[in-house]
Backbone bond lengths (Angstrom), bond angles and torsions (degrees), N, CA, C in turn:
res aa  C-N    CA-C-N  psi(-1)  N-CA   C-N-CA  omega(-1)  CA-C   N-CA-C  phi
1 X - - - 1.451 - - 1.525 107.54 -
2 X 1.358 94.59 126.80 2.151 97.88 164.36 1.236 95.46 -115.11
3 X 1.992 90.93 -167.21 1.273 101.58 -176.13 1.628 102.06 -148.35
4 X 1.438 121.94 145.29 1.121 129.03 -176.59 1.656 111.44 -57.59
5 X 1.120 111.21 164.01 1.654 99.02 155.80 1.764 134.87 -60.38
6 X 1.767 105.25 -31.60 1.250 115.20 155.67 1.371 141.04 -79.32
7 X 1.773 88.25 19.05 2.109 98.64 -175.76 1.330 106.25 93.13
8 X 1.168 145.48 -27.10 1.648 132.22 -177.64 0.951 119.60 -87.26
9 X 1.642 113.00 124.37 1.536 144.94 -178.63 1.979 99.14 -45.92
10 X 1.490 89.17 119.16 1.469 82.23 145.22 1.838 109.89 -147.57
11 X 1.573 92.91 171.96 2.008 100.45 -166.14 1.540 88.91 -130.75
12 X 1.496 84.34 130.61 2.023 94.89 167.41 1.232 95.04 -113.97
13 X 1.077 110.95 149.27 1.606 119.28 -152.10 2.137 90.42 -168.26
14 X 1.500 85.79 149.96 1.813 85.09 166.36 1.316 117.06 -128.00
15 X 1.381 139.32 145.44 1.281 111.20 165.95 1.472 117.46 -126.98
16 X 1.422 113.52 166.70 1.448 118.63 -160.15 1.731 103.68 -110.51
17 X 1.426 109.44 147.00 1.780 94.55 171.15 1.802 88.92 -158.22
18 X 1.808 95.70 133.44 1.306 106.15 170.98 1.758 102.54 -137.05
19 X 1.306 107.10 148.60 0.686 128.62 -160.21 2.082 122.08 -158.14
20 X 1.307 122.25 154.02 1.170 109.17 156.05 1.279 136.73 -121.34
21 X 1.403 148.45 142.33 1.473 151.83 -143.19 1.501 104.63 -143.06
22 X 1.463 111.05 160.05 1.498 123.69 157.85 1.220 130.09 -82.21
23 X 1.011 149.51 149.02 1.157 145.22 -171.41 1.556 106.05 -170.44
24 X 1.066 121.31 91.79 1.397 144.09 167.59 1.411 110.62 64.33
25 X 1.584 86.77 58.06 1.573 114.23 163.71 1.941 102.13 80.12
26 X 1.397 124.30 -11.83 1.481 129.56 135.80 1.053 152.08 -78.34
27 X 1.480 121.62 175.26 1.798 106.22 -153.51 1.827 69.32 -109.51
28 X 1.319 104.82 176.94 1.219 118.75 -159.13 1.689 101.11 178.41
29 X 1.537 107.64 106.85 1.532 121.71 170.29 1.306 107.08 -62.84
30 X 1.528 113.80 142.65 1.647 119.39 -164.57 1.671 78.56 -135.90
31 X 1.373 120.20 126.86 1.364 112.59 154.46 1.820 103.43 -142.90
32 X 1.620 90.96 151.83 2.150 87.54 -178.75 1.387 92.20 -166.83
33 X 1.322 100.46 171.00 1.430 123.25 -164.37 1.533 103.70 -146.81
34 X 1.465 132.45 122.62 1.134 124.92 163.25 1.719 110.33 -150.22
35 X 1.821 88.05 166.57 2.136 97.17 -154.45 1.319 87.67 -66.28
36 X 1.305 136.59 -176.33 1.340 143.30 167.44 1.843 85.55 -166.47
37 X 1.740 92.26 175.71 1.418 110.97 -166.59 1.539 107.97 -143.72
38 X 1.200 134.72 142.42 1.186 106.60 170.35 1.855 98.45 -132.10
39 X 1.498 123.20 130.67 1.678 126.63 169.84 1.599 119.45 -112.52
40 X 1.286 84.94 129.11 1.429 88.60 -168.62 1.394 151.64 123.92
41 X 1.086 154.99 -150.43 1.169 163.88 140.85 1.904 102.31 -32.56
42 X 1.438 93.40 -84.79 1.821 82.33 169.64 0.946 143.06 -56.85
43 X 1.653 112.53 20.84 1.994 105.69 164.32 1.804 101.93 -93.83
44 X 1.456 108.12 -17.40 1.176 99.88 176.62 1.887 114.06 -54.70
45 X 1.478 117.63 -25.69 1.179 115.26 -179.95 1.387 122.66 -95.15
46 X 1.622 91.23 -32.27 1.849 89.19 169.85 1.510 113.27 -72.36
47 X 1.411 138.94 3.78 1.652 128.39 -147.44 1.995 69.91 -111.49
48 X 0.815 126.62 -49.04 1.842 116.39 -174.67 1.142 102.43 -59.98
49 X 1.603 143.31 -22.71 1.424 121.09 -161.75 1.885 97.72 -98.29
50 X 1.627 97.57 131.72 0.853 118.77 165.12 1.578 126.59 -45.03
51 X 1.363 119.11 160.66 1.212 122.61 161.54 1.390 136.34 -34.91
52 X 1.243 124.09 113.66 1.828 112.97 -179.25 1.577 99.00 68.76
53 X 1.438 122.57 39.03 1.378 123.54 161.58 1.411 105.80 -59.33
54 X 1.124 129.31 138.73 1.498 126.07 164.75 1.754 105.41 -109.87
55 X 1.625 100.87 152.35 1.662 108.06 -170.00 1.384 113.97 163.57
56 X 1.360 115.68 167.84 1.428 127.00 178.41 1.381 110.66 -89.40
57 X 1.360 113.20 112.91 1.300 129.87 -177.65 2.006 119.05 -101.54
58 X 1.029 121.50 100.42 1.533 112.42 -168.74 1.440 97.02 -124.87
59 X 1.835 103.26 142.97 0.993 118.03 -160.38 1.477 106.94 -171.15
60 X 1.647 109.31 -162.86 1.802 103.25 -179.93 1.552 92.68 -128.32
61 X 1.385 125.07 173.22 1.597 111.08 155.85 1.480 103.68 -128.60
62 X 1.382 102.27 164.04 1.056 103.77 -176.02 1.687 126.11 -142.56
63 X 0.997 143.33 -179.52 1.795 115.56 178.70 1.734 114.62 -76.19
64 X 1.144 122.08 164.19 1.365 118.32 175.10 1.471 93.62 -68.01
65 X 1.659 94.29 175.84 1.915 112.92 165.41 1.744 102.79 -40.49
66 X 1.219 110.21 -50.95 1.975 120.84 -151.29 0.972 85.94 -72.13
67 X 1.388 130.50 -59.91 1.808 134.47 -165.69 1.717 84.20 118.59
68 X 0.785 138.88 29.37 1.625 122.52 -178.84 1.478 114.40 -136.97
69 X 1.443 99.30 58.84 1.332 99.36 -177.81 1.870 103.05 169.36
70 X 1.254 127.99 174.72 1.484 137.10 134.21 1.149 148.66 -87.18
71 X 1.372 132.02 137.55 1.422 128.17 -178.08 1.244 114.60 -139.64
72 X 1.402 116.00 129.42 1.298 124.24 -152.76 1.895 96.53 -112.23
73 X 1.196 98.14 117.03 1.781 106.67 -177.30 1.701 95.10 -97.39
74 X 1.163 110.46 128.37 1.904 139.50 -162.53 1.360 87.72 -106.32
75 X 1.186 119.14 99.72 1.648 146.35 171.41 1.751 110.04 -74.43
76 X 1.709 101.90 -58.05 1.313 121.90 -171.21 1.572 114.33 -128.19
77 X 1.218 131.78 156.61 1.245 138.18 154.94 1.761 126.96 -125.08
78 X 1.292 129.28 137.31 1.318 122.35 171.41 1.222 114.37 -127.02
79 X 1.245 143.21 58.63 1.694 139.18 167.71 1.479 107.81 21.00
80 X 1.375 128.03 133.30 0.953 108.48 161.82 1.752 116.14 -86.29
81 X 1.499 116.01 175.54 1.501 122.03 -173.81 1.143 100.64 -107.27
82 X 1.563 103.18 113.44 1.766 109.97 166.26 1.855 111.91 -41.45
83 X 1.932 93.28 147.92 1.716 91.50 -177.60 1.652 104.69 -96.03
């Protein structure tokens, strides 16, 4: 956790998602990793979740500082529900 110059918390955080998909009628391993950020009110909820939390994460992205890259700003979170 930091803090802005005007006092507001923020969390850089990354998250990971794998998964598998079709892709022209095949399954096809999808795996990625990207930085994300979270300001605000909702780092108070992301800073409790443990490691390898899994969940619905919604947000916008946007370019890094450099321009050479993405960054995904974490608006919302929803845990996912064990099956």
């Amino acid at each position: 956790m930091r803090y802005t110059p005007a006092g507001i918390p923020v969390l850089d955080l990354s998250l990971q998602h794998g998964s598998t998909v079709t892709e022209d009628d095949r399954p096809r391993q999808v795996s990625m990793e990207m930085k994300a950020v979270a300001v605000g009110a909702i780092t108070r909820t992301l800073q409790t979740l443990e490691l390898g939390t899994a969940g619905l994460f919604a947000g916008f992205l946007t370019s890094t500082r450099n321009k050479r890259g993405l960054l995904f700003h974490i608006t919302s979170f929803e845990p996912s529900v064990p099956n």
